[in-house]
Every structure is written in C-alpha cells, then in structure tokens.
N, C-alpha and C positions, 0 to 999 in steps of 0.2 A: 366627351373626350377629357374633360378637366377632371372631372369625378374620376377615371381612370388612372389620370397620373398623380393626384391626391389618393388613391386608393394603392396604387405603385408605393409612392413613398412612405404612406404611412405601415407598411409590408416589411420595406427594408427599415426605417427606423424602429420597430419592431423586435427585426432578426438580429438587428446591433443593437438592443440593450438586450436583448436575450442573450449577445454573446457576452457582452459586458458584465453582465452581472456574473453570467458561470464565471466569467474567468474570474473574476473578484470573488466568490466563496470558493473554488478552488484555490485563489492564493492563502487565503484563511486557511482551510485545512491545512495544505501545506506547513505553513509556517507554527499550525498545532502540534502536528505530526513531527515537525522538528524541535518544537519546545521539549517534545516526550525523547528524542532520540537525546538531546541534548542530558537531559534528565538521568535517563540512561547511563548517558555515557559519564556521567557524574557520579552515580551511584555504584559505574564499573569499576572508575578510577577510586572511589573511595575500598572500593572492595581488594583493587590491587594493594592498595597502601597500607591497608590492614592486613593483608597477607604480609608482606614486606616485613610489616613492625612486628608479627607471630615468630617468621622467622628469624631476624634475627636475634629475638628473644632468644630460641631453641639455640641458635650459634652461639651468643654469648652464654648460654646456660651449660652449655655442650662443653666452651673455651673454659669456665669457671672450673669443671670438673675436673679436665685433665690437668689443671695446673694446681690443686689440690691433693693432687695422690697421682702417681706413678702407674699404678694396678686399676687406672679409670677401665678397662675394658674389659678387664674381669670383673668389678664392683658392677661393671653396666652388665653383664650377663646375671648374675646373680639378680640382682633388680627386676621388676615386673615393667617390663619396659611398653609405652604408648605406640599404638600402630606408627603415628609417623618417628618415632623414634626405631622401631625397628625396619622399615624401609629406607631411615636415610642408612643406617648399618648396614643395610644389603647390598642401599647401591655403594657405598666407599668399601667395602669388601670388593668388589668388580672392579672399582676407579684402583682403588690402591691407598698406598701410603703418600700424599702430596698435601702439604701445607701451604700451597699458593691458590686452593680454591678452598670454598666453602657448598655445603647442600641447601638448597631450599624448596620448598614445597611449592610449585604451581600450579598445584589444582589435583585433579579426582576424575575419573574415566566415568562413564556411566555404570560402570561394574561397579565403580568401587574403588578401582586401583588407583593409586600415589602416583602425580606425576612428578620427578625427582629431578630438580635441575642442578647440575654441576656448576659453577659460576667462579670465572674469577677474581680473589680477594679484594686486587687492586682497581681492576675494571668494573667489576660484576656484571662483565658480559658474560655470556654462556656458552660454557666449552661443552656442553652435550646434555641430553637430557636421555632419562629412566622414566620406564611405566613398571612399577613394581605390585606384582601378585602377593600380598601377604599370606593368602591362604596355600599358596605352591611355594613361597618364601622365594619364587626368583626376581631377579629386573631383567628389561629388554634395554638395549641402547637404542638408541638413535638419534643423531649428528643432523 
C-alpha cells in the first residue's frame, strides 16, 4: 500500500514538473516571438519616418519650384517627370486647386499602384486618400 501512494505521488510530481517546465519554454518563446514583433515594429516605424522625410522632401522640392517661376506647370509638363511625381499630379488634378493640404506617398498596392494621401498642412491628418494607375493615368478616391 505505501509503495502505491509513493508510486501516486511520484506520478503526480512528475505531471507537475512536466507542466512546469512547458509552461516556462513556452513563456520563452513567447517572449522571443515578441522581441521579433517588437523588432518589427521598429523597423516599421523606421520605415514610416523614412517615408515622411522622402516626402516631404518632394513637398518642399515641389514648394521651391512654384515660387521660382510662375509657368512651374508648364516647365513640369515639359520635364521628364518621376512616377511618384506624376501620380501626386494626377491625384491634385481630381483634389483641385487647395493650398491648405499637401500630397504624400503611403506606399504601393501589390500592382504597383501609388497610394496617394491628401493630408492637411496644419494637421497632417488625412483628408482622403488615392490609388493611382500610372499606366491608365487614373486615381480612385476613397475617404
């Protein structure tokens, strides 16, 4: 009878370090698995802020021109203009004439296509965004 509940217990002390230990290399992983997300999202966040600083490159490249010449949009047709330069043209051809936003690039569809955000100046929240086809030359809205 002793040898049974000596043979009981050493059963269940057993199944509780078997659980113990999973749980402890799954908290491991876990907490791997989040070092990588963390990682991630480090390298997202670098990649937002690099996008940012491109555009407003292109903004202030864009502001330097018109206020250099009068005929900036005739000298820009004339020019051999870069894809995202002639997608933010497209979509401010649709937006219109407005000087309280500016265009910036948030990325690329898996086609290909431009995605084109309206944004404004003093907020740079975002008043709408464009998926622009450079090869049909249109944008699509949507709010």
């Amino acid at each position: 009878m002793k040898k049974l509940i000596v043979f009981v217990i050493a059963i269940v002390l057993t199944i509780g370090l078997g659980i113990a230990i999973g749980e402890n290399i799954n908290g491991k992983s876990v907490s791997t698995s989040s070092n990588k997300l963390d990682e991630k999202t480090k390298n997202e966040i670098k990649n937002v802020d690099n996008t940012i600083a491109e555009n407003n490159l292109i903004q202030n490249n864009i502001t330097n021109q018109k206020d250099e010449n009068n005929t900036t949009e005739k000298v820009k047709e004339d020019k051999i203009q870069t894809d995202l330069e002639r997608a933010v043209s497209i979509v401010k051809k649709d937006w219109g004439e407005d000087t309280s936003v500016y265009f910036s690039e948030d990325g690329r569809t898996e086609n290909e296509e431009y995605i084109i955000c309206v944004r404004d100046k003093n907020t740079t929240s975002a008043k709408a965004w464009y998926i622009v086809d450079l090869e049909k030359g249109t944008a699509e809205r949507w709010d």
